[in-house]
ROSE-4610 file (N, C-alpha, C; in Angstrom, 1 decimal, always signed):
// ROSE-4610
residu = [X/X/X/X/X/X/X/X/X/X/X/X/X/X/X/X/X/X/X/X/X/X/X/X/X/X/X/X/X/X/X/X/X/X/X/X/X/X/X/X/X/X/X/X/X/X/X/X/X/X/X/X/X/X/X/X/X/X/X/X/X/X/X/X/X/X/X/X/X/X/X/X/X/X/X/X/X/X/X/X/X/X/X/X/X/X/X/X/X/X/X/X/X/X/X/X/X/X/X/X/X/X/X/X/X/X/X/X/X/X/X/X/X/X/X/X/X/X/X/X/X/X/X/X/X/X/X/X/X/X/X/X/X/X/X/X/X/X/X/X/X/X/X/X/X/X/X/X/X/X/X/X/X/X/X/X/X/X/X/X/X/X/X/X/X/X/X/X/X/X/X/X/X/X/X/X/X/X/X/X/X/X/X/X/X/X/X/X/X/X/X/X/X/X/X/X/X/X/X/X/X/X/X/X/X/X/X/X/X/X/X/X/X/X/X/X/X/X/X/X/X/X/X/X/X/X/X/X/X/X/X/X/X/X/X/X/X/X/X/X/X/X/X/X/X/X/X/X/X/X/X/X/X/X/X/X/X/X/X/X/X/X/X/X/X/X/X/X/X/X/X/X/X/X/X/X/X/X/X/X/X/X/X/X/X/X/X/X/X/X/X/X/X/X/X/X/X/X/X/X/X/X/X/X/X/X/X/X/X/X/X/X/X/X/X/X/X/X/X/X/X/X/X/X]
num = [1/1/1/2/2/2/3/3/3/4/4/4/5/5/5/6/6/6/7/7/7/8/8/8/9/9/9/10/10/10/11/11/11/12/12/12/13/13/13/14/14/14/15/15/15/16/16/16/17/17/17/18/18/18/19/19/19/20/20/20/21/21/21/22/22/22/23/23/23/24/24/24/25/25/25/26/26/26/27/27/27/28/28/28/29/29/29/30/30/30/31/31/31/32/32/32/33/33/33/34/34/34/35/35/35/36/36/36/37/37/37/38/38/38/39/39/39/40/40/40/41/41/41/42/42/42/43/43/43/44/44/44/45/45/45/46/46/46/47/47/47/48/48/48/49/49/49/50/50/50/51/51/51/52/52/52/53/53/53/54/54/54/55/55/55/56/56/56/57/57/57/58/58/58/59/59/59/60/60/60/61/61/61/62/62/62/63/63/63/64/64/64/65/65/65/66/66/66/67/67/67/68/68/68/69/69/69/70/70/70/71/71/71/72/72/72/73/73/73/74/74/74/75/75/75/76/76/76/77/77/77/78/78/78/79/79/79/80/80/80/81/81/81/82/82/82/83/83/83/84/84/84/85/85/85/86/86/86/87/87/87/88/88/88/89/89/89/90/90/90/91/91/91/92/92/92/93/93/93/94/94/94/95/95/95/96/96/96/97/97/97/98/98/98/99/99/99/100/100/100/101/101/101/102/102/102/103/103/103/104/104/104/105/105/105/106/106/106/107/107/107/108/108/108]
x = [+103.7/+103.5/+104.6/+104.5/+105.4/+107.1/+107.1/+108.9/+108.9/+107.9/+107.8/+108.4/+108.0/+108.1/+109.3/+109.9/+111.5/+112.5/+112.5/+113.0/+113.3/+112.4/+111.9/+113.2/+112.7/+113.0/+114.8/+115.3/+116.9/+117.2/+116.8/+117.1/+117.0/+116.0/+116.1/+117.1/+117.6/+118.8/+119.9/+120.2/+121.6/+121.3/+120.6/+120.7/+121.1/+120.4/+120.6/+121.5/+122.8/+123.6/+124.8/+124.4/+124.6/+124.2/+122.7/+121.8/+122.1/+122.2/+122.7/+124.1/+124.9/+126.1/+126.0/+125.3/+125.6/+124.6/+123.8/+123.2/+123.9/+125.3/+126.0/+127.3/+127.4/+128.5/+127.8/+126.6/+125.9/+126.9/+127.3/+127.8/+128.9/+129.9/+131.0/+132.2/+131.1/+132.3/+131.2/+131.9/+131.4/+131.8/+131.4/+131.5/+132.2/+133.3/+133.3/+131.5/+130.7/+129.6/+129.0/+128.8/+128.1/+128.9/+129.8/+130.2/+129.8/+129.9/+129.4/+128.1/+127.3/+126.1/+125.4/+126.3/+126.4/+126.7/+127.8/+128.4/+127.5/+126.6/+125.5/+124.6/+124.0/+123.1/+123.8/+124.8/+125.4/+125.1/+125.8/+126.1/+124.6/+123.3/+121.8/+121.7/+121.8/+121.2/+121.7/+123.4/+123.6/+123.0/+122.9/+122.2/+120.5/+120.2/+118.7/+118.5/+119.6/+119.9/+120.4/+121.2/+121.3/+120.4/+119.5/+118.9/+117.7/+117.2/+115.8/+116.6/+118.2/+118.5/+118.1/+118.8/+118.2/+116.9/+116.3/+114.2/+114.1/+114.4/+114.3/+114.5/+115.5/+116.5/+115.4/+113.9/+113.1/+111.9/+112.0/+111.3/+109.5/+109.8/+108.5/+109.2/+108.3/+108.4/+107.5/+108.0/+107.1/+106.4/+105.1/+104.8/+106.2/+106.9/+108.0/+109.3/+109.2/+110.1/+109.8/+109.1/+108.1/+108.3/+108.2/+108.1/+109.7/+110.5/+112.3/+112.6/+111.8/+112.6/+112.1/+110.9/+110.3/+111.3/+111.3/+112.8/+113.6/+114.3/+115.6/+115.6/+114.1/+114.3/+114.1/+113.2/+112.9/+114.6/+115.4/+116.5/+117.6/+117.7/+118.0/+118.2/+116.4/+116.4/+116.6/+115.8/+116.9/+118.4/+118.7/+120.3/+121.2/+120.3/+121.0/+120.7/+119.6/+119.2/+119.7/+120.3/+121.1/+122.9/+123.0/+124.4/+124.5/+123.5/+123.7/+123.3/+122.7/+122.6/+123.4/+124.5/+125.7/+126.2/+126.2/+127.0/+126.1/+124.9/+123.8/+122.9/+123.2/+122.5/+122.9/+121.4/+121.6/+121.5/+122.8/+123.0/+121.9/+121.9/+121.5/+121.5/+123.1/+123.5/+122.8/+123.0/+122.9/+121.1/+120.1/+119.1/+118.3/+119.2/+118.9/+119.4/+120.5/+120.5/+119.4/+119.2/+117.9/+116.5/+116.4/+114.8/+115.3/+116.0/+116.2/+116.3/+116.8/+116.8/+115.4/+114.6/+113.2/+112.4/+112.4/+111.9/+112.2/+113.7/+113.9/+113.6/+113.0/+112.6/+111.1/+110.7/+109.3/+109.0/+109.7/+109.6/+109.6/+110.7/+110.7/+109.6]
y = [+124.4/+124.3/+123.4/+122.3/+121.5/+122.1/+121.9/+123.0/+123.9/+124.9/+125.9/+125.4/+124.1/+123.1/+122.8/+122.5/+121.4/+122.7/+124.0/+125.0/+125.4/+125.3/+125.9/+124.4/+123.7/+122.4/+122.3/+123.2/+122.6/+124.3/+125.1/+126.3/+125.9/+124.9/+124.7/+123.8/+122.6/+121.5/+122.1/+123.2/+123.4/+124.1/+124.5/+125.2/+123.8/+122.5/+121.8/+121.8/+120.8/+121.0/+121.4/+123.0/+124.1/+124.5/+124.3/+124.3/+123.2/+122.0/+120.9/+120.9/+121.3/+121.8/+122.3/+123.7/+124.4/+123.9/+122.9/+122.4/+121.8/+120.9/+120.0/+121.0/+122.2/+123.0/+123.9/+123.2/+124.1/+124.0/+122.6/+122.4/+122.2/+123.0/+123.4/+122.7/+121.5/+120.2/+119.9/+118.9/+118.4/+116.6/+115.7/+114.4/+114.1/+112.8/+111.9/+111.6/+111.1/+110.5/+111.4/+112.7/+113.4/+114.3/+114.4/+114.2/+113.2/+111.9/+111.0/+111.0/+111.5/+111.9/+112.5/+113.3/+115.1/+114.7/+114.0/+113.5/+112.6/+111.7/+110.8/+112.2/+112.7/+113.8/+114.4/+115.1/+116.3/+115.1/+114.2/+113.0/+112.2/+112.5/+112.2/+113.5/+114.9/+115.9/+116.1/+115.9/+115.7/+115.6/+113.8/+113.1/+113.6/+114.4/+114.4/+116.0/+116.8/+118.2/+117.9/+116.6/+116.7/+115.9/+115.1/+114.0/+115.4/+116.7/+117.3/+118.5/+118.0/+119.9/+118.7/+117.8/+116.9/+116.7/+116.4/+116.3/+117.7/+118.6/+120.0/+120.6/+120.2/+119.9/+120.3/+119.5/+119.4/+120.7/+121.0/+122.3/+121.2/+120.0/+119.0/+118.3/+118.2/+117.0/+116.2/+115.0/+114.0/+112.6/+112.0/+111.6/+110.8/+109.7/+109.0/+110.0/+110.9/+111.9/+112.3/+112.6/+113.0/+111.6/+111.0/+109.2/+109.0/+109.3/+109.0/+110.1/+111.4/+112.6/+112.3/+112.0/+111.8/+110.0/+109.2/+108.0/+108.5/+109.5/+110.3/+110.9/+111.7/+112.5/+111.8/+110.7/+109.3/+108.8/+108.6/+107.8/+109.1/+110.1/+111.3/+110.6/+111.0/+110.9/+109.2/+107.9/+106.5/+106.8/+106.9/+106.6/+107.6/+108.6/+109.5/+108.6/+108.3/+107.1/+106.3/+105.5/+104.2/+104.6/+105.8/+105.7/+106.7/+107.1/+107.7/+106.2/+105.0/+104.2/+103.1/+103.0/+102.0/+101.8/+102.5/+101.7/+101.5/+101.0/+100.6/+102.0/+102.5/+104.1/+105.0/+106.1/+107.4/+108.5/+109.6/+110.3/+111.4/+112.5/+113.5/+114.0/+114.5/+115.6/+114.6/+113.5/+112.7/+113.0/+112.6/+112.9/+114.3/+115.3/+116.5/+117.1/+116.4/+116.4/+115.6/+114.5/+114.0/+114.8/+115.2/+116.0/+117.6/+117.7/+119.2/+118.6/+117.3/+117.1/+116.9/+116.4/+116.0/+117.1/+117.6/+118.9/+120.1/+120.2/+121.0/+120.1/+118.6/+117.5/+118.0/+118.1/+118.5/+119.6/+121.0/+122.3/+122.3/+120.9/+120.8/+120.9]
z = [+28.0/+29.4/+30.0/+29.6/+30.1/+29.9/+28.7/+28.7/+29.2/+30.0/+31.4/+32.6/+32.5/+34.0/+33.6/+32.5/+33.0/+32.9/+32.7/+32.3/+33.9/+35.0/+36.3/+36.6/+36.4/+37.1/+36.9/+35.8/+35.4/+36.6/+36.4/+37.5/+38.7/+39.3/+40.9/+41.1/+40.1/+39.9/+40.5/+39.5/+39.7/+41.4/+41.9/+43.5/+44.9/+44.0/+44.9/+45.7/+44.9/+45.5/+46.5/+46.6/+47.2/+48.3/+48.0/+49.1/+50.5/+49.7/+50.9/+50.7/+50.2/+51.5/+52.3/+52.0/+53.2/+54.4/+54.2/+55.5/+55.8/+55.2/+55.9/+56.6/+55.9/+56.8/+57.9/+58.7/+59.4/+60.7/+60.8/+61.9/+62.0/+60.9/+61.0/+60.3/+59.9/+59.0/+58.2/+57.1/+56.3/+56.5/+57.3/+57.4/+55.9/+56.0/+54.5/+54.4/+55.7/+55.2/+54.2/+55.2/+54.4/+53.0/+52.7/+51.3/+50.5/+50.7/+49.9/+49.3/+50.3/+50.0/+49.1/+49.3/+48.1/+47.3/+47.4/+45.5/+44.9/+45.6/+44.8/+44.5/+45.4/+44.6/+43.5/+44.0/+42.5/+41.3/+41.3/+40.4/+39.6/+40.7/+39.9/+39.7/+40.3/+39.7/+38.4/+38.0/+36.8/+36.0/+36.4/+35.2/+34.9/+36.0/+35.5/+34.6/+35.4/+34.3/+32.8/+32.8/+31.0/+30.2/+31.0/+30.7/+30.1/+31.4/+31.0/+29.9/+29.7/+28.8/+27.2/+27.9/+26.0/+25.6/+26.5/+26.1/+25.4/+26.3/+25.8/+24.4/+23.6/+22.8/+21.4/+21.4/+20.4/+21.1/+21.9/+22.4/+22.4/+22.7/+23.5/+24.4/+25.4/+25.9/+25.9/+26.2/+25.6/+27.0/+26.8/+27.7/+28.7/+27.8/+28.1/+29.0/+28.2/+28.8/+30.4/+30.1/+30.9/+32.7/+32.2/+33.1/+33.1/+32.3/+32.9/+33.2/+33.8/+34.2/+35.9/+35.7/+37.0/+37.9/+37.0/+37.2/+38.0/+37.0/+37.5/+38.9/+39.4/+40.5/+41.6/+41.4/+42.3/+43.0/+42.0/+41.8/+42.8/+42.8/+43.2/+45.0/+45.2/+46.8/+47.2/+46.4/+46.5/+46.7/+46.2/+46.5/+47.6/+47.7/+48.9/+50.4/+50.0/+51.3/+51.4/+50.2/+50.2/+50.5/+50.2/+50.5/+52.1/+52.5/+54.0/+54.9/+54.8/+55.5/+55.2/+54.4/+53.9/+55.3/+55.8/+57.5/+58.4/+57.7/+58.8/+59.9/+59.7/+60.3/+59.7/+60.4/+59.9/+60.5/+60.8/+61.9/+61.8/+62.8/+62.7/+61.3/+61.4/+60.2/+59.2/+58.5/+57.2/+57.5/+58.6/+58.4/+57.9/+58.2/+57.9/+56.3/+55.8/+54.5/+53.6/+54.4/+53.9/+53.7/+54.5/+54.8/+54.1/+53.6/+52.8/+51.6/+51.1/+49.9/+49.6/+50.2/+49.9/+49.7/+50.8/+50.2/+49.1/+49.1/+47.5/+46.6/+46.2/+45.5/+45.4/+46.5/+46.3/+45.5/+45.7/+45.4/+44.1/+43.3/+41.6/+41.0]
């Protein structure tokens, strides 16, 4: 069951990314902010696609695994927040990358 879920979970990973570009090229540019943003995400989605392809690795997952994969996705939407509010606010566009990230976070 559970290697069902992280199996589901490394296929929706790799769409992130992608997905929130193209919300950030809705409006015809891509901000440095909103680059920066994307690169922390790509950069946890990374870590949390190799982090769930190695759990997988033994064909279990394990409680612990289980508790630093959920770390990982936590750590994902933190720091997209912490690097869209580095200059003390958060625009429109950066808000709207926010609220699409959360939600394809949810959908995992």
């Amino acid at each position: 069951m559970r290697l069902n879920i992280m199996k589901k979970k490394l296929e929706r990973a790799l769409k992130i990314v992608d997905e929130l570009s193209s919300v950030a090229e809705m409006d015809g540019e891509i901000t440095a902010e909103e680059q920066q943003i994307i690169n922390s995400i790509s950069a946890n989605v990374n870590s949390l696609y190799n982090y769930v392809n190695a759990a997988m690795v033994d064909e279990e997952i394990t409680d612990e695994e289980m508790e630093n994969i959920h770390v990982l996705e936590k750590r994902i939407i933190q720091e997209a927040s912490s690097e869209a509010f580095k200059d003390g606010k958060i625009s429109t566009d950066e808000k709207a990358l926010l609220t699409r990230l959360i939600l394809l976070m949810e959908e995992m």
